[in-house]
C-alpha positions, -999 to 999 in steps of 0.1 A, spaced: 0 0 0 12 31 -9 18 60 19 6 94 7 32 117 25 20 145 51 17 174 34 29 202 64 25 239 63 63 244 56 60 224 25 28 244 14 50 274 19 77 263 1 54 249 -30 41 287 -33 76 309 -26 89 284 -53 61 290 -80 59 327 -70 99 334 -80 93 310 -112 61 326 -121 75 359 -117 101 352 -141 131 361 -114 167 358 -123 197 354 -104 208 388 -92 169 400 -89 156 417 -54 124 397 -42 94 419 -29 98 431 6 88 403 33 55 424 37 48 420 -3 54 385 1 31 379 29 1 398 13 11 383 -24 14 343 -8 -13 347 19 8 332 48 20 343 82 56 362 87 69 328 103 59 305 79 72 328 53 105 331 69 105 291 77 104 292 37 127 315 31 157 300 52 148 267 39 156 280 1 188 301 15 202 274 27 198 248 -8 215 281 -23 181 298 -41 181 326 -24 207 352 -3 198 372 20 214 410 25 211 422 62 193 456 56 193 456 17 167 424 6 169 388 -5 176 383 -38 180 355 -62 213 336 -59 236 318 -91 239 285 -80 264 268 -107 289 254 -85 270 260 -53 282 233 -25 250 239 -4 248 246 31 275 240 52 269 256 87 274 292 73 252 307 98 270 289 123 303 302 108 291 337 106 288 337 144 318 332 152 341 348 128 349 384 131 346 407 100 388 415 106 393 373 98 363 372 72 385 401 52 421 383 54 399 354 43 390 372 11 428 383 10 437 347 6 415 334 -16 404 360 -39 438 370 -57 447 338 -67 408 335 -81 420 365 -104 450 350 -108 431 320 -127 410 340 -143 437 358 -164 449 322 -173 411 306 -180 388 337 -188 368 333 -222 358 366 -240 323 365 -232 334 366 -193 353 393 -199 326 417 -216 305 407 -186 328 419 -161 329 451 -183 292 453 -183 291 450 -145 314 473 -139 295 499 -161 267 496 -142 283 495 -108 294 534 -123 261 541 -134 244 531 -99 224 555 -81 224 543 -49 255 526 -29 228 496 -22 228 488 -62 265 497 -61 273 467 -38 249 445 -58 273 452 -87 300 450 -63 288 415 -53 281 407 -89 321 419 -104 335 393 -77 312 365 -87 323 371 -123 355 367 -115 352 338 -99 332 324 -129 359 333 -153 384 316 -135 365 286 -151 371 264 -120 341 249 -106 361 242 -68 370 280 -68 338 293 -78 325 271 -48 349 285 -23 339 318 -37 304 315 -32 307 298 5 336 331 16 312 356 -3 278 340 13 292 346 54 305 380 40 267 385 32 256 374 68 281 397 88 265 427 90 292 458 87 275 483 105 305 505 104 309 521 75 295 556 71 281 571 36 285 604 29 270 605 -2 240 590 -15 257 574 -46 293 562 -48 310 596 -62 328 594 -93 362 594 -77 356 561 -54 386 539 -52 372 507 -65 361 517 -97 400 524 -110 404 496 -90 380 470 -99 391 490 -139 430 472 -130 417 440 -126 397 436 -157 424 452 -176 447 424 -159 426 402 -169 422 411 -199 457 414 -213 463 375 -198 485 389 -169 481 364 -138 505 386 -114 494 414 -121 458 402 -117 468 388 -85 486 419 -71 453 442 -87 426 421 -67 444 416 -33 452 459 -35 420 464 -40 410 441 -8 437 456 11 421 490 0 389 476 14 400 467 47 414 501 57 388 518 47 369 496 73 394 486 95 429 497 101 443 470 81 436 432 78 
Protein backbone atom coordinates (compact mmCIF):
# COMPACT_ATOMS: atom_id res chain seq x y z
CA UNK A 1 0.00 0.00 0.00
CA UNK A 2 1.19 3.11 -0.93
CA UNK A 3 1.82 6.02 1.90
CA UNK A 4 0.64 9.36 0.69
CA UNK A 5 3.20 11.68 2.45
CA UNK A 6 2.02 14.48 5.13
CA UNK A 7 1.73 17.36 3.40
CA UNK A 8 2.88 20.25 6.38
CA UNK A 9 2.52 23.90 6.29
CA UNK A 10 6.32 24.41 5.58
CA UNK A 11 6.00 22.40 2.47
CA UNK A 12 2.76 24.40 1.43
CA UNK A 13 5.02 27.45 1.90
CA UNK A 14 7.72 26.30 0.11
CA UNK A 15 5.35 24.87 -3.00
CA UNK A 16 4.06 28.68 -3.29
CA UNK A 17 7.59 30.93 -2.59
CA UNK A 18 8.85 28.36 -5.33
CA UNK A 19 6.13 29.02 -7.96
CA UNK A 20 5.89 32.74 -7.05
CA UNK A 21 9.91 33.36 -8.04
CA UNK A 22 9.29 30.98 -11.16
CA UNK A 23 6.10 32.60 -12.15
CA UNK A 24 7.47 35.88 -11.71
CA UNK A 25 10.14 35.20 -14.05
CA UNK A 26 13.14 36.15 -11.42
CA UNK A 27 16.67 35.81 -12.34
CA UNK A 28 19.72 35.40 -10.44
CA UNK A 29 20.79 38.77 -9.16
CA UNK A 30 16.92 40.04 -8.93
CA UNK A 31 15.63 41.65 -5.45
CA UNK A 32 12.35 39.74 -4.20
CA UNK A 33 9.36 41.89 -2.94
CA UNK A 34 9.77 43.15 0.64
CA UNK A 35 8.81 40.33 3.30
CA UNK A 36 5.47 42.44 3.70
CA UNK A 37 4.81 42.04 -0.26
CA UNK A 38 5.36 38.50 0.11
CA UNK A 39 3.13 37.94 2.92
CA UNK A 40 0.13 39.80 1.34
CA UNK A 41 1.06 38.31 -2.40
CA UNK A 42 1.37 34.31 -0.76
CA UNK A 43 -1.34 34.74 1.86
CA UNK A 44 0.76 33.24 4.83
CA UNK A 45 1.96 34.28 8.19
CA UNK A 46 5.58 36.16 8.71
CA UNK A 47 6.87 32.82 10.25
CA UNK A 48 5.94 30.46 7.86
CA UNK A 49 7.16 32.77 5.32
CA UNK A 50 10.46 33.13 6.93
CA UNK A 51 10.48 29.14 7.67
CA UNK A 52 10.41 29.19 3.66
CA UNK A 53 12.72 31.48 3.10
CA UNK A 54 15.65 29.99 5.16
CA UNK A 55 14.84 26.72 3.86
CA UNK A 56 15.62 28.04 0.10
CA UNK A 57 18.81 30.06 1.51
CA UNK A 58 20.17 27.38 2.66
CA UNK A 59 19.85 24.80 -0.79
CA UNK A 60 21.51 28.08 -2.29
CA UNK A 61 18.11 29.84 -4.14
CA UNK A 62 18.06 32.55 -2.36
CA UNK A 63 20.70 35.23 -0.27
CA UNK A 64 19.77 37.20 1.99
CA UNK A 65 21.40 41.00 2.53
CA UNK A 66 21.11 42.23 6.18
CA UNK A 67 19.28 45.63 5.57
CA UNK A 68 19.35 45.60 1.74
CA UNK A 69 16.70 42.41 0.59
CA UNK A 70 16.86 38.84 -0.46
CA UNK A 71 17.61 38.29 -3.77
CA UNK A 72 18.03 35.46 -6.16
CA UNK A 73 21.30 33.60 -5.86
CA UNK A 74 23.59 31.78 -9.15
CA UNK A 75 23.92 28.47 -7.96
CA UNK A 76 26.36 26.77 -10.73
CA UNK A 77 28.85 25.44 -8.46
CA UNK A 78 27.00 26.01 -5.33
CA UNK A 79 28.24 23.25 -2.50
CA UNK A 80 25.01 23.86 -0.43
CA UNK A 81 24.85 24.60 3.12
CA UNK A 82 27.54 23.99 5.23
CA UNK A 83 26.91 25.56 8.74
CA UNK A 84 27.42 29.19 7.35
CA UNK A 85 25.16 30.65 9.81
CA UNK A 86 26.98 28.89 12.33
CA UNK A 87 30.28 30.15 10.84
CA UNK A 88 29.13 33.65 10.61
CA UNK A 89 28.76 33.70 14.42
CA UNK A 90 31.78 33.25 15.24
CA UNK A 91 34.13 34.85 12.82
CA UNK A 92 34.86 38.35 13.06
CA UNK A 93 34.61 40.74 10.04
CA UNK A 94 38.76 41.46 10.65
CA UNK A 95 39.25 37.30 9.78
CA UNK A 96 36.34 37.24 7.17
CA UNK A 97 38.46 40.07 5.18
CA UNK A 98 42.05 38.26 5.40
CA UNK A 99 39.92 35.35 4.34
CA UNK A 100 38.98 37.22 1.08
CA UNK A 101 42.76 38.27 1.00
CA UNK A 102 43.72 34.67 0.62
CA UNK A 103 41.50 33.36 -1.61
CA UNK A 104 40.40 36.02 -3.88
CA UNK A 105 43.77 37.02 -5.70
CA UNK A 106 44.70 33.81 -6.71
CA UNK A 107 40.76 33.50 -8.06
CA UNK A 108 42.00 36.48 -10.36
CA UNK A 109 45.02 35.00 -10.84
CA UNK A 110 43.06 32.05 -12.74
CA UNK A 111 40.96 34.04 -14.27
CA UNK A 112 43.74 35.84 -16.37
CA UNK A 113 44.91 32.18 -17.33
CA UNK A 114 41.05 30.63 -18.01
CA UNK A 115 38.81 33.71 -18.78
CA UNK A 116 36.81 33.29 -22.16
CA UNK A 117 35.82 36.56 -23.96
CA UNK A 118 32.32 36.55 -23.24
CA UNK A 119 33.37 36.61 -19.29
CA UNK A 120 35.28 39.32 -19.87
CA UNK A 121 32.57 41.67 -21.65
CA UNK A 122 30.53 40.75 -18.56
CA UNK A 123 32.79 41.88 -16.06
CA UNK A 124 32.95 45.08 -18.32
CA UNK A 125 29.19 45.32 -18.32
CA UNK A 126 29.11 45.01 -14.52
CA UNK A 127 31.38 47.34 -13.95
CA UNK A 128 29.47 49.91 -16.06
CA UNK A 129 26.74 49.59 -14.17
CA UNK A 130 28.30 49.45 -10.76
CA UNK A 131 29.37 53.38 -12.32
CA UNK A 132 26.12 54.07 -13.38
CA UNK A 133 24.42 53.14 -9.90
CA UNK A 134 22.40 55.50 -8.06
CA UNK A 135 22.44 54.29 -4.86
CA UNK A 136 25.45 52.60 -2.87
CA UNK A 137 22.84 49.63 -2.20
CA UNK A 138 22.85 48.80 -6.17
CA UNK A 139 26.51 49.67 -6.09
CA UNK A 140 27.28 46.67 -3.81
CA UNK A 141 24.85 44.53 -5.77
CA UNK A 142 27.25 45.22 -8.73
CA UNK A 143 30.05 44.96 -6.29
CA UNK A 144 28.80 41.52 -5.33
CA UNK A 145 28.06 40.68 -8.94
CA UNK A 146 32.06 41.89 -10.43
CA UNK A 147 33.46 39.34 -7.66
CA UNK A 148 31.23 36.55 -8.66
CA UNK A 149 32.28 37.11 -12.28
CA UNK A 150 35.51 36.71 -11.49
CA UNK A 151 35.19 33.83 -9.93
CA UNK A 152 33.20 32.41 -12.88
CA UNK A 153 35.95 33.34 -15.34
CA UNK A 154 38.44 31.57 -13.50
CA UNK A 155 36.53 28.62 -15.08
CA UNK A 156 37.14 26.44 -12.01
CA UNK A 157 34.08 24.93 -10.57
CA UNK A 158 36.06 24.15 -6.77
CA UNK A 159 37.04 28.00 -6.81
CA UNK A 160 33.83 29.25 -7.81
CA UNK A 161 32.45 27.07 -4.85
CA UNK A 162 34.95 28.54 -2.27
CA UNK A 163 33.89 31.81 -3.73
CA UNK A 164 30.41 31.54 -3.16
CA UNK A 165 30.67 29.76 0.47
CA UNK A 166 33.59 33.07 1.63
CA UNK A 167 31.21 35.63 -0.34
CA UNK A 168 27.78 34.02 1.29
CA UNK A 169 29.19 34.65 5.36
CA UNK A 170 30.49 37.95 4.03
CA UNK A 171 26.74 38.46 3.17
CA UNK A 172 25.61 37.43 6.81
CA UNK A 173 28.07 39.70 8.80
CA UNK A 174 26.49 42.73 9.00
CA UNK A 175 29.24 45.75 8.71
CA UNK A 176 27.54 48.35 10.52
CA UNK A 177 30.51 50.52 10.42
CA UNK A 178 30.94 52.13 7.52
CA UNK A 179 29.52 55.59 7.14
CA UNK A 180 28.12 57.09 3.59
CA UNK A 181 28.47 60.39 2.91
CA UNK A 182 27.04 60.54 -0.22
CA UNK A 183 23.96 59.04 -1.50
CA UNK A 184 25.70 57.43 -4.58
CA UNK A 185 29.25 56.17 -4.83
CA UNK A 186 31.02 59.59 -6.16
CA UNK A 187 32.82 59.40 -9.34
CA UNK A 188 36.16 59.42 -7.73
CA UNK A 189 35.56 56.14 -5.35
CA UNK A 190 38.61 53.93 -5.17
CA UNK A 191 37.20 50.71 -6.52
CA UNK A 192 36.13 51.72 -9.68
CA UNK A 193 39.98 52.39 -11.04
CA UNK A 194 40.45 49.62 -8.98
CA UNK A 195 37.99 46.98 -9.94
CA UNK A 196 39.11 48.98 -13.88
CA UNK A 197 42.98 47.20 -13.05
CA UNK A 198 41.74 43.97 -12.61
CA UNK A 199 39.73 43.63 -15.69
CA UNK A 200 42.39 45.15 -17.60
CA UNK A 201 44.67 42.38 -15.93
CA UNK A 202 42.62 40.16 -16.92
CA UNK A 203 42.21 41.14 -19.93
CA UNK A 204 45.70 41.41 -21.34
CA UNK A 205 46.35 37.53 -19.77
CA UNK A 206 48.54 38.87 -16.89
CA UNK A 207 48.15 36.43 -13.81
CA UNK A 208 50.45 38.55 -11.45
CA UNK A 209 49.35 41.37 -12.08
CA UNK A 210 45.81 40.15 -11.74
CA UNK A 211 46.78 38.82 -8.51
CA UNK A 212 48.56 41.91 -7.06
CA UNK A 213 45.28 44.19 -8.65
CA UNK A 214 42.60 42.06 -6.68
CA UNK A 215 44.43 41.57 -3.33
CA UNK A 216 45.23 45.87 -3.51
CA UNK A 217 42.05 46.36 -4.03
CA UNK A 218 40.98 44.05 -0.78
CA UNK A 219 43.65 45.58 1.12
CA UNK A 220 42.12 49.00 0.03
CA UNK A 221 38.90 47.59 1.43
CA UNK A 222 39.97 46.71 4.68
CA UNK A 223 41.44 50.06 5.72
CA UNK A 224 38.77 51.83 4.75
CA UNK A 225 36.91 49.56 7.26
CA UNK A 226 39.37 48.61 9.51
CA UNK A 227 42.90 49.74 10.11
CA UNK A 228 44.31 47.02 8.06
CA UNK A 229 43.63 43.20 7.79
Amino acid sequence: MLIKPVQTDRDTALTALRAFITQGGYTPGDRLPSERDLIESLSMSRATLRKALDALEREGVLWRHVGKGTFIAETDGKIGDRGLNEISHQLTPVKMMRARLAIEPAIAREAAINASGEAIVRMKLIQERARAADSWDEYEVQDDNFHRAVAQASDNILLLALFDELNSVRRSIALNIVVRGTDRPPDGHRSFEQHEEIIRAIDQREPAAAYDAMRTHIKSVSARLFEDV
